[in-house]
C-alpha positions in Angstrom: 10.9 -147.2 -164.1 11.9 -143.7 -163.6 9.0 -143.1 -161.8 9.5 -146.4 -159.5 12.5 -145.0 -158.6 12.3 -141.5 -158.1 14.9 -140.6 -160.2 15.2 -139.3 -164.2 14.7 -140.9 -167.1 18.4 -139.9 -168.0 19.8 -141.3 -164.7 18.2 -144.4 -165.0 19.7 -144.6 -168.7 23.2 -144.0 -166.9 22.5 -147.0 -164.7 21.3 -149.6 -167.2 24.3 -148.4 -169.7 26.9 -148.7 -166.8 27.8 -145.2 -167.2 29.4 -142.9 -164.0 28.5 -139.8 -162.7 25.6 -141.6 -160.2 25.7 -141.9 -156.6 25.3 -145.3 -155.1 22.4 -145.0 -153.2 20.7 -143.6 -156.7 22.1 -146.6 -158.9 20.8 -149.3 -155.8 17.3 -147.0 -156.2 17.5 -147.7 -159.8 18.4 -151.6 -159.4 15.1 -152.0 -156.9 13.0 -150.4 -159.3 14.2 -153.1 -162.2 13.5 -155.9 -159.3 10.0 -154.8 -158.4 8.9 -154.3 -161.8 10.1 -157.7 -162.5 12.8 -156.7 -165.4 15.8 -159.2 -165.8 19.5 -156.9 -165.0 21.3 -156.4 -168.2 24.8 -158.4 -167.6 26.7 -155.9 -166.9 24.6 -155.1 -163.8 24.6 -158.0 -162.2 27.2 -158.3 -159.5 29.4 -160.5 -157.8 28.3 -162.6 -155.1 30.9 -161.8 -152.1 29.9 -165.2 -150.7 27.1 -166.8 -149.5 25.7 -165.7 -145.6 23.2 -168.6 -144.7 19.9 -167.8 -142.8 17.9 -170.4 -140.4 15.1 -169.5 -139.1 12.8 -171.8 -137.4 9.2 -171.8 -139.6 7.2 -169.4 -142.4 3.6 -169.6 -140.9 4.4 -166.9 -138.5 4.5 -163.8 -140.4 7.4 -162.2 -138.0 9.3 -164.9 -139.5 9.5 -163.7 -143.6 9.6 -160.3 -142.1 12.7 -160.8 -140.4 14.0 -162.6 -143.5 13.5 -160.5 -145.7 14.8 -156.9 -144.5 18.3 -159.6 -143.4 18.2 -160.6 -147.2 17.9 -157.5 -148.4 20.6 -155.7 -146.2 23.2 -159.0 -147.2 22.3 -158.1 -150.7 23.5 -154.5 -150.0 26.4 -155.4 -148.8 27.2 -158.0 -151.9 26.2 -161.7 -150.8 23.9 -163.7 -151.4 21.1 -164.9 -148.6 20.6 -168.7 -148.7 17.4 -169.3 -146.6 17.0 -172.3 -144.3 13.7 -173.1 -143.1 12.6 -175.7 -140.0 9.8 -177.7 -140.4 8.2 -180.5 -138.0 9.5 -183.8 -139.7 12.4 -181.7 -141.5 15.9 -181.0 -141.2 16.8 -179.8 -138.0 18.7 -176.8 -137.6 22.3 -178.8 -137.0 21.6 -180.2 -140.2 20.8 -177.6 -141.8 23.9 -175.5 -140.5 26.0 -178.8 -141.3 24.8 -178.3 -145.1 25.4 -174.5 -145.0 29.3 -175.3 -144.0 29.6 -178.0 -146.7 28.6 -175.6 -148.6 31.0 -173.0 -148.1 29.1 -170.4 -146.6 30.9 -166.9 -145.3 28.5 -167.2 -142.2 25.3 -167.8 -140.6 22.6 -165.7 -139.0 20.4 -167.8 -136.7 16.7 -166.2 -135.9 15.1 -167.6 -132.6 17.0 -170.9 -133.1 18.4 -173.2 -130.2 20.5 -170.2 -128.6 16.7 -169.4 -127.2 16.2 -172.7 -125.7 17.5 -173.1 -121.9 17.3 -177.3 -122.6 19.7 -177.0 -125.8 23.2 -177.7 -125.7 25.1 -174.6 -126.5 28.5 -176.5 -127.4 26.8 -177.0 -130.8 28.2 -173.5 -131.6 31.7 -173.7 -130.1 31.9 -176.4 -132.6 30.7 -174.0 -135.1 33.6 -171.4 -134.5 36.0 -174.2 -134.6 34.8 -174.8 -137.6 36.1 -171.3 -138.7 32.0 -170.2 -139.4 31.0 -166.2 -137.8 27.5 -166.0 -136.8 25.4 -163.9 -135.4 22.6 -165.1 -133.1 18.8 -162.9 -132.9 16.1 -163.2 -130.1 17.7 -165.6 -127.9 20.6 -165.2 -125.4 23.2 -167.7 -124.0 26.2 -166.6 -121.7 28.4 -169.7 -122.9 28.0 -168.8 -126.1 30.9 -166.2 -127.4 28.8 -164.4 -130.6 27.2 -161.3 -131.2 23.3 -161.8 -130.1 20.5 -159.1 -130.9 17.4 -158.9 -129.0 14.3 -156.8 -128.4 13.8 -155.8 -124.6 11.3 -158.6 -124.3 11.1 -157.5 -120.5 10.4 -153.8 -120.5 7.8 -154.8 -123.8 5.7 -156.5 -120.9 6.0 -153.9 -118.9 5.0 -151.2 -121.2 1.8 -153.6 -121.9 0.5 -153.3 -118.4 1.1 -150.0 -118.0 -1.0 -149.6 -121.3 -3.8 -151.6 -119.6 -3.4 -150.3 -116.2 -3.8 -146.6 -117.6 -7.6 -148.1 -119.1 -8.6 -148.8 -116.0 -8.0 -153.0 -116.1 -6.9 -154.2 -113.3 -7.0 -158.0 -113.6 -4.2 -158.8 -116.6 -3.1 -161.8 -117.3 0.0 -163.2 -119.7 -0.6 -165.9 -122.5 3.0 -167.0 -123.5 4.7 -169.7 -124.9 6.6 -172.5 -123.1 8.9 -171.7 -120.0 12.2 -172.9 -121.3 12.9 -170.2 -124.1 14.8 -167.1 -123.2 12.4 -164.6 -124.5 9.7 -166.2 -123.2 11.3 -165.9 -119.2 12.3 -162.5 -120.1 8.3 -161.8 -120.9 7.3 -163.3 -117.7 9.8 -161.3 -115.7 8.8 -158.1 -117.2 5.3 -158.9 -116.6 5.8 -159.8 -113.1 7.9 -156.8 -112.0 4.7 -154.7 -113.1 2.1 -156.9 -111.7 3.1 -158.5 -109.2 1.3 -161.2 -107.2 -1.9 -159.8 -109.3 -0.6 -161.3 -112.6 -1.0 -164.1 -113.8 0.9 -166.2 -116.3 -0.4 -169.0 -118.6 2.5 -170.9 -120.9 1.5 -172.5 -123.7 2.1 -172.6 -127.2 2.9 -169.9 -129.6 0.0 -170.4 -131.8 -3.7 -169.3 -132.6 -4.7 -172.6 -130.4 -2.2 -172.1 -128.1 -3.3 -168.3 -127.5 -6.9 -168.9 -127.6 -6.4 -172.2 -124.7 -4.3 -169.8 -122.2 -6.7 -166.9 -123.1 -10.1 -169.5 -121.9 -7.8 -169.5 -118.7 -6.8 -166.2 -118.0 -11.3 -165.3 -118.7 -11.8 -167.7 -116.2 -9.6 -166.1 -113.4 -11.3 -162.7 -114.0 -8.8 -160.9 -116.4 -9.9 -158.5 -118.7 -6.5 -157.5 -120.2 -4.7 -160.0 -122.0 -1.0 -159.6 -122.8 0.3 -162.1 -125.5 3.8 -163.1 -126.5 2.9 -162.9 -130.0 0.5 -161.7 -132.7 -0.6 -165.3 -133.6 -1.2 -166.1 -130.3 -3.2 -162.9 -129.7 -5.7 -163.9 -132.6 -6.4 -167.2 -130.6 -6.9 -164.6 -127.6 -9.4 -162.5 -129.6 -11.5 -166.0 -130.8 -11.4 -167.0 -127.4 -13.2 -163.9 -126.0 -15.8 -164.2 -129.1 -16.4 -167.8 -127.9 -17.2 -166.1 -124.5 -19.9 -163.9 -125.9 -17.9 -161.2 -125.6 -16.2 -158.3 -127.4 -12.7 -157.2 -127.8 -11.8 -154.4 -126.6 -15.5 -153.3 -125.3 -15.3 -156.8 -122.2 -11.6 -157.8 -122.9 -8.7 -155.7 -123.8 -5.8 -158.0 -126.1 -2.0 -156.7 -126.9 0.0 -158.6 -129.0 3.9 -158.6 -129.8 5.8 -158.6 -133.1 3.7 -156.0 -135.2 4.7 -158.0 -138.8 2.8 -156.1 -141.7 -0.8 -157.8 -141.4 -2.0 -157.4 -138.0 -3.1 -153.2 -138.6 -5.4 -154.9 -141.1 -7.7 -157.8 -138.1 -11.2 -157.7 -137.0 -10.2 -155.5 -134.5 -7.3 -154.0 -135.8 -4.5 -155.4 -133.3 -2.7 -153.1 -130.2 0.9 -154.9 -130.4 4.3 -154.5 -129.5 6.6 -153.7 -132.1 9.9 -155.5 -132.6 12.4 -153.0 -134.7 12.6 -155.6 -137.5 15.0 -153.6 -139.6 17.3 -152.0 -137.0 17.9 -155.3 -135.5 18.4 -157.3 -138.9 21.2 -154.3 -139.8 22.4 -154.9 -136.7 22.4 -158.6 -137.2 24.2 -158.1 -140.5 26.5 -155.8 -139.5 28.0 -157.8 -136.7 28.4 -160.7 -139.3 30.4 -158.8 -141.7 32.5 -157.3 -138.5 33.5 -160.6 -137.5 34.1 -161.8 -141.2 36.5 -159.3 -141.1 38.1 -160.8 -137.6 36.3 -158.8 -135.0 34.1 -161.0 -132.8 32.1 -159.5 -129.9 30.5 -161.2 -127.6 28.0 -159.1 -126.5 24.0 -158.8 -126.6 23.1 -155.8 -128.6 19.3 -155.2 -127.1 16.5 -152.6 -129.0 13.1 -151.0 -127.0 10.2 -152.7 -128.7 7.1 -149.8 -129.0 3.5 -150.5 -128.4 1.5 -149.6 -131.4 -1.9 -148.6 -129.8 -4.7 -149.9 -132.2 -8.5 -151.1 -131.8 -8.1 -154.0 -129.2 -7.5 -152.3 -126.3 -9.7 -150.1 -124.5 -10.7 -148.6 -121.2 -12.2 -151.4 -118.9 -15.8 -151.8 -118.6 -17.3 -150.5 -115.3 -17.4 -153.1 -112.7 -21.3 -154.6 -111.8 
């Protein structure tokens, strides 16, 4: 355990006995290294909930998803509560449901991830009635100007951007933008980045944010003549990638294909995937941190927005010569 956590043996005796004379950082070292090597806390370790901070988030097959999750249940943790997770599921509890059990339930607050806030179509007097209720939340990826909460968001315009630039350096001229459907706020944010850069060159295929749904906008975008796909996220660029194999052709060597979200397993695909990074952790502490500030009575209603950065792996590359 020592070892786990980098410390000594003797400071990891202080912990476990309770003793002073160790810094916190050191003792919250200590504590992860019990948790990963799957030891129970003695009693006297285990600490007080502060309250429970509820966390919806819209689905689990999209690895961005559990990322997100976990570094926002891991910083609550820091801070003393306890994360109850609320998953969205086709058939399931919708997410006023699911916030209406969280308030019956006595929760301190709510973090929504890529929830209603994103969609244009929703009604955003949902969460007015949520602050009347007396519940601070904090609101990621999504942005609504009638709704008075802290929001967080990657610059989902100048990651676009940054993609075509990437692809216009390798020589591809014809790029084209699989994303999903028009009425979420990220998604018009995308399309405004890409369009700024491209211009009446680009072109832009909605659709949904899926392996099927990146690999039917990708058949598009090959038939128009692109060979640099820009995705609105790392699912959908696999169905990009399958698409172009379908074709007979390679990625990158015919067709160059950038994702966006850069969770944990995409370095590891068949080619390793070029992506844009979302700062998972800065934004979840910043997420977190807003909660807690308007838990203590300070509510700002304000967008706090973080530059995504293109990780530049194996499926992009300079464009084939022209026949």
């Amino acid at each position: 355990m020592a070892q786990q956590a980098e410390v000594s043996e003797a400071t990891v005796s202080r912990v476990l006995n309770g003793r002073t004379g160790v810094a916190a950082a050191t003792r919250q070292r200590v504590l992860a290294a019990l948790d990963v090597l799957g030891y129970e806390r003695p009693v006297r370790l285990r600490q007080r909930s502060a309250g429970l901070v509820g966390l919806v988030i819209p689905e689990l097959t999209n690895p961005i998803f559990p990322a997100f999750a976990q570094v926002i249940e891991q910083v609550l943790a820091g801070h003393g509560y306890t994360p109850v997770l609320c998953t969205q599921s086709p058939g399931g509890a919708t997410e006023d449901e699911l916030v209406d059990q969280l308030v019956e339930r006595g929760v301190t607050g709510i973090v929504f991830l890529s929830g209603l806030h994103a969609d244009t179509t929703a009604d955003p007097a949902r969460y007015a009635r949520l602050s009347g209720r007396g519940v601070p939340f904090v609101l990621i990826n999504g942005f609504n100007p009638r709704v008075s909460a802290p929001f967080v968001s990657p610059d989902d315009a100048a990651a676009t951007r940054i993609a075509v630039q990437h692809l216009r350096a390798l020589g591809h001229e014809r790029i084209g933008l699989a994303v999903g459907p028009r009425r979420f706020v990220p998604v018009q944010r995308k399309v405004a980045g890409f369009l700024a850069e491209t211009g009446d060159a680009g072109l832009v295929q909605h659709t949904l944010f899926s392996v099927e749904g990146g690999q039917a906008a990708t058949v598009s975008l090959l038939d128009a003549g692109c060979t640099g796909v820009v995705c609105g996220s790392d699912m959908m660029a696999l169905g990009a990638i399958r698409a172009v194999r379908q074709r007979g052709l390679d990625v990158p060597a015919d067709v160059s294909v950038i994702g966006y979200d850069d969770s944990d397993l995409f370095a590891f695909t068949d080619p390793p995937l070029t992506t844009l990074r979302q700062p998972v952790r800065a934004m979840a502490s910043a997420a977190v941190s807003s909660l807690l500030e308007e838990v203590g009575g300070l509510v700002q209603h304000t967008e706090f927005v973080f530059q995504p950065e293109l990780v530049v792996r194996g499926s992009t590359a300079k464009a084939a010569p022209r026949a």
